[in-house]
N, C-alpha and C positions, 0 to 999 in steps of 0.2 A: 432441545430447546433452541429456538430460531434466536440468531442475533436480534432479533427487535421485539423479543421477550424479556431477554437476560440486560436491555437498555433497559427496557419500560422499567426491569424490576430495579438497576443499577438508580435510575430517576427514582424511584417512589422514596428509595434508603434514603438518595442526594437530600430528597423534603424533609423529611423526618429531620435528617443530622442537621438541615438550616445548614446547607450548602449551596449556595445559591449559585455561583459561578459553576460549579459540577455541573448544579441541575440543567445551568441554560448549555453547555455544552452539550450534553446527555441530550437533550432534548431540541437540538439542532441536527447533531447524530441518528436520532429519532426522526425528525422530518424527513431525514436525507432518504433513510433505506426506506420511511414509506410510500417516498414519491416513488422512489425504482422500483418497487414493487408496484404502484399502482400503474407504472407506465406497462411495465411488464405484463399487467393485467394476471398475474399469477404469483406464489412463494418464489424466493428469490434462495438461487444454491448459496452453498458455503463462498463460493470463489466471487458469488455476486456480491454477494454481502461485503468481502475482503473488499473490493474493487472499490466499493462505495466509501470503505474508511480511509482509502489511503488515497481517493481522492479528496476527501474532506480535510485528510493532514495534509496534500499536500497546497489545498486553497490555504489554509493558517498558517504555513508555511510562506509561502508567498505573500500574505497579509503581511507577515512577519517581518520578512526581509524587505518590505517595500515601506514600512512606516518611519518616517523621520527617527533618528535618533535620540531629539528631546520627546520626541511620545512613549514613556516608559510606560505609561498607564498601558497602551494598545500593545508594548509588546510582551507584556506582563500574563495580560490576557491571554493572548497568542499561545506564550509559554504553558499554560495551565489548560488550553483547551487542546494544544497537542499533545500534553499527559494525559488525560483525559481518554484522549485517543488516541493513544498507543497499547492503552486495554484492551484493547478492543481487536487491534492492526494484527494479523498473518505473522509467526514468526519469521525474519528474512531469513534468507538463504548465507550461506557463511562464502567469503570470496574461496575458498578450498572446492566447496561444494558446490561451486557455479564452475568452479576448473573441474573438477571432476565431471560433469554432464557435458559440458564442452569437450573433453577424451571421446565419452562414450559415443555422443552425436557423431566424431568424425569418423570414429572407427563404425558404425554402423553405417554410414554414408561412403565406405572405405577408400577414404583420400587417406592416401600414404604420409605424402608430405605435402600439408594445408599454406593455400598460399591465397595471398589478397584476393584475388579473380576468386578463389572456393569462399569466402565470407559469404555471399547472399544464402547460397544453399546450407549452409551450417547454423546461418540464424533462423531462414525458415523453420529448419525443423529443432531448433532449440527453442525457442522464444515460447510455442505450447509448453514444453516443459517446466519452465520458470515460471511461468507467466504469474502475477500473486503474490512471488514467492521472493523475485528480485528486483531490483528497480532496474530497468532497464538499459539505462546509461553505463551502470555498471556491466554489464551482464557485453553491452559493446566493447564497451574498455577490454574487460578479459579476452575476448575472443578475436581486438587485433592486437594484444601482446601474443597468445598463440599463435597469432600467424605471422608475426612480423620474425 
């Protein structure tokens, strides 16, 4: 079942239950992956699909952090439609398990001992790896405490 079956069906429950904040999540959710797929002009993979939630968490997210402090209503909202959408999101990668792919990249690229200058080529070919799976900032962080 494609992510934008298991929305539509997640919306139909949202109506039924008289969940109205769900449903407009769900159904912003909904818009998102069917524009991507309609730009794509084809079914969109698992990894597209991810790409599309954790871009929509990370707009609400920003929403979030950018709304006045006395606007509790907006960040209320914010909060409910990033649960919402974390049902949805890629489980993350654990910071062990972004160390650990970080080991395995250098010894496959067989740098001894990884120093600042070896960063580009270690992220190059790390970053497919994670890619979905980590947030990216992080994924920087760990690999110049490796090197440092």
């Amino acid at each position: 079942m494609s992510m934008i079956d298991a929305v539509r069906a997640e919306m139909v429950t949202a109506m039924k239950n008289k969940e109205k904040e769900r449903k407009e999540s769900l159904s912003m959710l909904l818009s998102a992956l069917k524009n991507k797929a309609i730009d794509k002009r084809a079914d969109l993979t698992e990894e597209e699909e991810y790409a599309v939630v954790k871009k929509e968490m990370k707009q609400t997210q920003e929403t979030m952090d950018l709304a006045p402090a006395d606007r509790t209503d907006i960040i209320e909202q914010c909060r409910a439609r990033l649960a919402v959408l974390s049902e949805f999101a890629p489980e993350e990668m654990s910071e062990d398990a972004i160390r650990a792919v970080i080991q395995e990249v250098i010894a496959s690229l067989g740098i001894e001992s990884p120093s600042g200058k070896d960063k580009g080529k270690i992220m190059k070919e790390l970053m497919p790896r994670v890619k979905g799976k980590a947030d990216g900032a992080l994924v920087n962080k760990l690999v110049g405490e490796t090197l440092a």
